[in-house]
LODRENMI-27067 format. One record per residue (C-alpha): residue number from 1; residue in one letter; x, y negated, z. Coordinates in steps of 0.001 Angstrom, whole numbers. Each point is the difference from the previous one (the first is absolute). Layout:
BEGIN
nr,rest,x,y,z
NUM,A,X,Y,Z;
...
END
This chain:
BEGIN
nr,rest,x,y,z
1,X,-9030,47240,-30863;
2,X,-2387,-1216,3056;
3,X,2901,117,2241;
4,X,2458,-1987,-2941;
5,X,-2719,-2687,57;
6,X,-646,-127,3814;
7,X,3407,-553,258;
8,X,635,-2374,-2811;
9,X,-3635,-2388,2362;
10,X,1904,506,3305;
11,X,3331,-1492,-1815;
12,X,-1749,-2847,-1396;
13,X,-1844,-391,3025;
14,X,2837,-522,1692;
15,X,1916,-2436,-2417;
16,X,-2986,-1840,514;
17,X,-218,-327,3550;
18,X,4335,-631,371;
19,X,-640,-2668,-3005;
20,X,-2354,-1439,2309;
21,X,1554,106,3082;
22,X,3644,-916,-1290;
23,X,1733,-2374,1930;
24,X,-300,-3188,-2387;
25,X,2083,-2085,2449;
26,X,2748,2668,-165;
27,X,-487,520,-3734;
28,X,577,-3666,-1264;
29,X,2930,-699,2581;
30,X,1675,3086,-1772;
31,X,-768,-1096,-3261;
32,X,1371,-3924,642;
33,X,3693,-862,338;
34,X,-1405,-1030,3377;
35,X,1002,3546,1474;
36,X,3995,-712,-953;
37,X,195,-3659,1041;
38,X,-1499,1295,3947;
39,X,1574,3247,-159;
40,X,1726,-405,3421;
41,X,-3676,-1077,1257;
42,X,-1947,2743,-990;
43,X,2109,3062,269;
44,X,145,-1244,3972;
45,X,-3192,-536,852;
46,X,106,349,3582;
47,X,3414,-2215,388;
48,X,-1946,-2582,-1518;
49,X,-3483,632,1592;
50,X,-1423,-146,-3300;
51,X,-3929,464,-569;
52,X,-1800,-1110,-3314;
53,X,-4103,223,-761;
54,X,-1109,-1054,-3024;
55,X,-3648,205,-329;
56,X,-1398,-263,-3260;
57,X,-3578,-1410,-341;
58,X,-2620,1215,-2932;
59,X,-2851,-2186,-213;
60,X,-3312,2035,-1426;
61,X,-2931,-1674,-1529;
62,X,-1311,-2225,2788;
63,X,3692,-1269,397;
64,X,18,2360,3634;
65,X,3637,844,601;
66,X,1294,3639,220;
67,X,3169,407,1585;
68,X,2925,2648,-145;
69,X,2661,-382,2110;
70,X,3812,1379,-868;
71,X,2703,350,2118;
72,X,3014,35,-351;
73,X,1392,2231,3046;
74,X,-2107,1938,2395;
75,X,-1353,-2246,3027;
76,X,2305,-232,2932;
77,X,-586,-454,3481;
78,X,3515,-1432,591;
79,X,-388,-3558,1412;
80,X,1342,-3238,-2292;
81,X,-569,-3502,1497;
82,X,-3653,-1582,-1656;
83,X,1698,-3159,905;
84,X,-3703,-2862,-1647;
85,X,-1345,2769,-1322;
86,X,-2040,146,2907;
87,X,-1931,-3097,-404;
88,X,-2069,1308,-2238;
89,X,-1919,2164,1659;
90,X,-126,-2650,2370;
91,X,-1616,-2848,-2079;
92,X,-2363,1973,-1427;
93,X,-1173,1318,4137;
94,X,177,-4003,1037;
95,X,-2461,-609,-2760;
96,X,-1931,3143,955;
97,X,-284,-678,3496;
98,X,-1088,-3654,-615;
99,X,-2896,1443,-1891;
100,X,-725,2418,2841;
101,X,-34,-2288,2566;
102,X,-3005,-1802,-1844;
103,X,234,-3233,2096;
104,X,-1792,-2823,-1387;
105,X,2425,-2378,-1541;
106,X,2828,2316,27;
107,X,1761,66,-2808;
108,X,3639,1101,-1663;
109,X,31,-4083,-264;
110,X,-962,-997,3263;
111,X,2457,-2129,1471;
112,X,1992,2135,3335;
113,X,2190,-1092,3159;
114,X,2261,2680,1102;
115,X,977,-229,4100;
116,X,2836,2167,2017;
117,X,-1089,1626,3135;
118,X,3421,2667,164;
119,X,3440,496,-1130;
120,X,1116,-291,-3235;
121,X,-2907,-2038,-1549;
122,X,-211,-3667,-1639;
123,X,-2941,-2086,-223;
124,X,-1051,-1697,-3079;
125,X,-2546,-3227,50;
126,X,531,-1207,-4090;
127,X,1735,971,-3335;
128,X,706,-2510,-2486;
129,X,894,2369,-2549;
130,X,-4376,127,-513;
131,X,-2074,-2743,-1148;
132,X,-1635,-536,3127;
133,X,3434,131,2196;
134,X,-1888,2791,1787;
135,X,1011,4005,437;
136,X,-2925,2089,-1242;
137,X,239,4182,-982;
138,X,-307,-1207,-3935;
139,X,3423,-1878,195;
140,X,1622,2071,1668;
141,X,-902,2707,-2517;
142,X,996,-2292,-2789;
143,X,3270,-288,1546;
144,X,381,3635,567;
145,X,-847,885,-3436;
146,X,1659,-2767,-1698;
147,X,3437,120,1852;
148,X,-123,3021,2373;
149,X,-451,-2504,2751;
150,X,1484,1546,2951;
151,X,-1385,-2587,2551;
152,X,-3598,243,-1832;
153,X,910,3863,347;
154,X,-77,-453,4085;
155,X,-2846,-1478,320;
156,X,-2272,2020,-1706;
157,X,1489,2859,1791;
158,X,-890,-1864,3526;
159,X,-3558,-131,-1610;
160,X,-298,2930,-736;
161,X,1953,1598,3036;
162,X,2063,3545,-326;
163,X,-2722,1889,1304;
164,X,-2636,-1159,-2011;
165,X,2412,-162,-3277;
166,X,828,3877,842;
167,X,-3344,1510,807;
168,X,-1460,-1672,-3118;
169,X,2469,1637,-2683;
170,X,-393,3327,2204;
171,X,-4135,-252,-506;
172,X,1007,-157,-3769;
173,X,1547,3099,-16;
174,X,4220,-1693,36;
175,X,509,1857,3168;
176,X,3806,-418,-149;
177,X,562,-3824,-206;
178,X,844,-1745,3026;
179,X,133,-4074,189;
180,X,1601,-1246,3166;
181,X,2340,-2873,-424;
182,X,-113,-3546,-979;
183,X,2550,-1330,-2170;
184,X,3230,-2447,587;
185,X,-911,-821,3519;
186,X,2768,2213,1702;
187,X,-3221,999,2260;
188,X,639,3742,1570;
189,X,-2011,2875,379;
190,X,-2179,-497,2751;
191,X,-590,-3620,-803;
192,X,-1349,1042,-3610;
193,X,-2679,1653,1776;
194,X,-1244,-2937,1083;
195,X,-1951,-2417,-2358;
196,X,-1279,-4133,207;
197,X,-3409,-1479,648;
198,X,-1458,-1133,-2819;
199,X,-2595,-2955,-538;
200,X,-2158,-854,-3147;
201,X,-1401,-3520,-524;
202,X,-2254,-1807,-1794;
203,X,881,-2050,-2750;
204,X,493,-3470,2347;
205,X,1183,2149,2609;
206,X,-2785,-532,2150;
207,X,-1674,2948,461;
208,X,1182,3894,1328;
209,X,-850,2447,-2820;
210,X,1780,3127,1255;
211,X,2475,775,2909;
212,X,2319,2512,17;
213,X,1551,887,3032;
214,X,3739,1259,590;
215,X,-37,3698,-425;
216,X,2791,2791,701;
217,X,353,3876,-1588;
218,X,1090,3134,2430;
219,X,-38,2178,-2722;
220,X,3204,1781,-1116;
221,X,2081,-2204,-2496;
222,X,2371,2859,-879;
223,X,-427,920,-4100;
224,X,-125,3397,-1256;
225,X,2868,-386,-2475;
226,X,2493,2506,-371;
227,X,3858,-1247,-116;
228,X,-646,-3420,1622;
229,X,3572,-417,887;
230,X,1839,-2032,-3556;
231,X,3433,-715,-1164;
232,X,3249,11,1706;
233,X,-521,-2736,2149;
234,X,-2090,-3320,924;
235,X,1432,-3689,591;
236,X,-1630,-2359,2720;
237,X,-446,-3421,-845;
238,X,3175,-864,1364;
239,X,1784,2320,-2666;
240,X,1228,2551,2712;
241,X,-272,3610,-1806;
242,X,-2495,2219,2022;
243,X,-796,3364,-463;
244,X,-2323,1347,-3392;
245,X,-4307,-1421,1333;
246,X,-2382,2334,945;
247,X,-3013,-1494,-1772;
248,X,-2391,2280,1807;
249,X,-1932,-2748,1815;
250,X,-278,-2165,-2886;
251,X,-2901,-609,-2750;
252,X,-608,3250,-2199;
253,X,-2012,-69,-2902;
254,X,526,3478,-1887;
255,X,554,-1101,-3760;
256,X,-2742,2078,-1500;
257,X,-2130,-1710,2812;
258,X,791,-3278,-1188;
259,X,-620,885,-3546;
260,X,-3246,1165,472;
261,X,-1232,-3144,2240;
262,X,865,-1964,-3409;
263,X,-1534,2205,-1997;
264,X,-2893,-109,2256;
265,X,-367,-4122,383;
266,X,465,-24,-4149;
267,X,-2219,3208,-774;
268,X,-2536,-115,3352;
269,X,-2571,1936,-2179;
270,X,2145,2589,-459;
271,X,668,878,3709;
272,X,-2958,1833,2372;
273,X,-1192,-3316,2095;
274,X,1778,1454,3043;
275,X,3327,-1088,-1579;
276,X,-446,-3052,-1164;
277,X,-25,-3220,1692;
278,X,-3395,-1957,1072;
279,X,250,-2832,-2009;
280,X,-2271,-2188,-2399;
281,X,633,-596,-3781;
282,X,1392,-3829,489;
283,X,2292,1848,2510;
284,X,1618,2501,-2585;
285,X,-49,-3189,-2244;
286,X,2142,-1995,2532;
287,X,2370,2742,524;
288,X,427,584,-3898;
289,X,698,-3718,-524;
290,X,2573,-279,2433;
291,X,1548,3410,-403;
292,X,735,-1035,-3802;
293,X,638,-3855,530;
294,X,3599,-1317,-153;
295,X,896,-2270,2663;
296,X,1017,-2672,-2627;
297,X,-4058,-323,-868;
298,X,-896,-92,3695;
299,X,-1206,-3465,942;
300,X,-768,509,3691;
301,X,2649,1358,1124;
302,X,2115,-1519,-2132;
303,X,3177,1412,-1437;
304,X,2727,-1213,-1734;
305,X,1653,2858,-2366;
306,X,3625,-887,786;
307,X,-538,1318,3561;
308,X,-2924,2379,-1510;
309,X,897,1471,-2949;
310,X,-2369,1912,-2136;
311,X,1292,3515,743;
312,X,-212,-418,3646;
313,X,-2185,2374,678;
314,X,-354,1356,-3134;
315,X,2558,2717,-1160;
316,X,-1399,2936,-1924;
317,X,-193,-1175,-3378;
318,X,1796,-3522,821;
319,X,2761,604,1878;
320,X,2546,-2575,-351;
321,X,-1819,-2369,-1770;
322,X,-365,-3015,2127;
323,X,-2071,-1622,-2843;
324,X,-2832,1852,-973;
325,X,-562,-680,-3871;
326,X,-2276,2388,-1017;
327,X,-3117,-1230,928;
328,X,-2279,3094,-1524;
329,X,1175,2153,3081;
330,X,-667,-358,3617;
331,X,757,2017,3075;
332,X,-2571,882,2421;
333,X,2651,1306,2848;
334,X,1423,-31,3481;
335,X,3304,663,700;
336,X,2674,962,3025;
337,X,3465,-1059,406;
338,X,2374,441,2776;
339,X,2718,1945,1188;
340,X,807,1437,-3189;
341,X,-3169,1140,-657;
342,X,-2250,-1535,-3094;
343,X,-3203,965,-947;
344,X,-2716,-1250,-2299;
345,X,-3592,1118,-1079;
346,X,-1263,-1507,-3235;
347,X,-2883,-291,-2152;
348,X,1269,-1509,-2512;
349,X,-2502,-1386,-3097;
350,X,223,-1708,-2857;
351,X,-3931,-694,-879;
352,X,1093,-864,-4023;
353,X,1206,3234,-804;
354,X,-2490,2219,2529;
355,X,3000,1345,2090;
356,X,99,793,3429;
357,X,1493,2464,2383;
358,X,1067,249,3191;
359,X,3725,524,824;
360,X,1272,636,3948;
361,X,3926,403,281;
362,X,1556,-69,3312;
363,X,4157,392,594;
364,X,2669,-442,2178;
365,X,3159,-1663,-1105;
366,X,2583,-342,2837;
367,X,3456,1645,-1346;
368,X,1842,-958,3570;
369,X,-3019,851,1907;
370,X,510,-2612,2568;
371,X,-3064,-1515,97;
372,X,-1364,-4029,846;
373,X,3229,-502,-1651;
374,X,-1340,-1269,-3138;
375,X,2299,2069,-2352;
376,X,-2579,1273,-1649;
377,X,-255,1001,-4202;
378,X,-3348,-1940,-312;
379,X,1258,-1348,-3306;
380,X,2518,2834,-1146;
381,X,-2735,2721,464;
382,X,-3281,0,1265;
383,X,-1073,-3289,-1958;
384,X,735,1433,-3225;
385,X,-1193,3266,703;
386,X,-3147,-1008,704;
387,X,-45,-2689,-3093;
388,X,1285,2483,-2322;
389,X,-2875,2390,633;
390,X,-2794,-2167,331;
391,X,1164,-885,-4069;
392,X,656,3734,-525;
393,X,-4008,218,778;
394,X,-1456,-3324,-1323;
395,X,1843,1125,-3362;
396,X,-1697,3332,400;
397,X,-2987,-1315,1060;
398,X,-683,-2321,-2122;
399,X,795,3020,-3001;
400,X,-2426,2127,1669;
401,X,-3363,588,-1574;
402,X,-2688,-484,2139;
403,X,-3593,1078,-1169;
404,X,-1237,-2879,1563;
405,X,2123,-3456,543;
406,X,-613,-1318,3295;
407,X,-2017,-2701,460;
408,X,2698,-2004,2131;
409,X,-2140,-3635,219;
410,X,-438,783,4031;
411,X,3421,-681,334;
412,X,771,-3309,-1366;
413,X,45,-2773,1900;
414,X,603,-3730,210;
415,X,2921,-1132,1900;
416,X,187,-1548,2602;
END
């Protein structure tokens, strides 16, 4: 009888603990039509370079978030291109190391010139896309976050510097990511390695705050990736057909890296403080704003939506919706595209209803595999993948019954 009812504990033991630990990302794509309609997609996985987190977020009584993260395939150390995802790690450092460098009157706001003193580099005096015609680490965050800005992208990364960039995410523990290249600029190898002075001014432009001088990384640029080499073959700009790109000097940012430094920038008191960024409240605050914001309800810079659409930047959850109706849900993101390769990592929240959960999705949609040829299934595939299943969870989500709605106020926010 003792041995009947030890059994009978260590069986419902059990059930507990694989009811617990069950795959809820896996179980509600199998229980959706969602699983038929991208059949092709997730029976080949690795064709597709297809990785999914969801991480679902319980609030307890002092609204504190508790995460659990589900995957939907085992991590990978196979490379796929990051393409923006990179900048934001980035933002979040330039804001980090303005704090660090504790200079009086330096600022994210404080007005910059940008000078060339090697190959490859462009100075910058003004920008009349601010309010004050002048370039400062605040706009070109806006315009990073707003419109994946790849221009704004370069010079934060000349800030910042490779070197810098790399041993900073290594401190906190991301030991595989490896930022090296600007963006657009056709600049090479060696001459990525090499970054611009910088100089902060006062508000009239009178007085020095801070000089940065021009500053160059030795290190090794090579990423760890495995299986660098993709597709069948790469096209110059001329349209000549080259051989498949080895991608193993460019930007890596391993996906469940990237997840994580969201998590971490949306959750900070949920990470040890050796993996999360240095930054202040107002500077979380900033980077919430703009991370949600449409570029339609930007003022400075200002956007018009017929060359800015809603869904940009935005595609789990929106997708193809150029015009973003509902106004209850917003997307806290950053997302990649290029060379076939489209990635986006959500938060997604709708404060009325006490939703919110975070949804990463990365995936490769090249069917020719020549790449920079710009025959790509953006629209066929990945875009409604990734729309399809950020409704699959909001529906569930918003279903779900939480033993304490979460107190979602933080994250609402006048635009512009």
């Amino acid at each position: 009888m003792k041995r009947i009812l030890c059994a009978t504990l260590v069986v419902i033991q059990l059930g507990a603990m694989a009811q617990h630990t069950a795959n809820v990302l896996k179980q509600l794509i199998q229980a959706d039509s969602f699983h038929l309609k991208y059949k092709e997609v997730l029976e080949n996985p690795a064709k597709y370079h297809l990785q999914v987190i969801y991480t679902q977020i319980n609030r307890d009584s002092n609204n504190a978030a508790h995460l659990h993260k589900y995957a939907l395939y085992p991590e990978t150390k196979n490379y796929y291109y990051p393409a923006s995802l990179v900048k934001l790690p980035l933002v979040a450092i330039a804001l980090e190391k303005i704090n660090r460098l504790n200079k009086k009157g330096l600022t994210k706001d404080t007005r910059l010139q940008v000078d060339s003193a090697w190959y490859c580099q462009k100075k910058q005096w003004r920008d009349t896309t601010s309010k004050n015609h002048y370039a400062s680490i605040a706009h070109y965050i806006k315009k990073m976050l707003l419109v994946s800005d790849n221009y704004s992208y370069n010079r934060i990364y000349e800030f910042l510097g490779p070197a810098y960039i790399n041993k900073r995410l290594h401190e906190m523990g991301y030991k595989r990511i490896m930022v090296n290249q600007r963006f657009g600029w056709g600049c090479d190898t060696t001459q990525n390695r090499v970054t611009n002075p910088f100089t902060f001014l006062s508000d009239d432009s009178s007085t020095v705050i801070y000089q940065q001088p021009k500053d160059s990384n030795g290190a090794s640029i090579l990423n760890v990736a495995k299986n660098t080499v993709i597709g069948r073959g790469f096209k110059d700009n001329s349209g000549k057909l080259l051989p498949p790109r080895d991608f193993r000097w460019a930007n890596y940012i391993p996906f469940e890296d990237e997840n994580n430094i969201l998590l971490s920038i949306l959750f900070p008191e949920r990470f040890d403080t050796a993996k999360r960024f240095d930054l202040t409240d107002s500077d979380y605050m900033f980077l919430y704003k703009y991370m949600s914001m449409l570029p339609r309800e930007s003022d400075y810079p200002h956007f018009n939506q017929k060359d800015f659409p809603d869904n940009l930047k935005k595609y789990v959850y929106f997708g193809l919706d150029d015009t973003i109706r509902d106004s209850l849900v917003r997307s806290f993101n950053v997302v990649g595209k290029a060379y076939g390769s489209m990635s986006d990592c959500a938060y997604i929240v709708d404060v009325q209803n006490h939703v919110e959960f975070c949804l990463s999705v990365t995936m490769f949609v090249c069917k020719k595999g020549i790449l920079n040829s710009d025959d790509y299934e953006y629209d066929t595939i990945s875009l409604p993948f990734m729309s399809d299943l950020g409704h699959l969870i909001y529906n569930y989500e918003k279903k779900r019954k939480k033993k304490h709605p979460a107190d979602l106020s933080k994250m609402q926010f006048h635009y512009p």
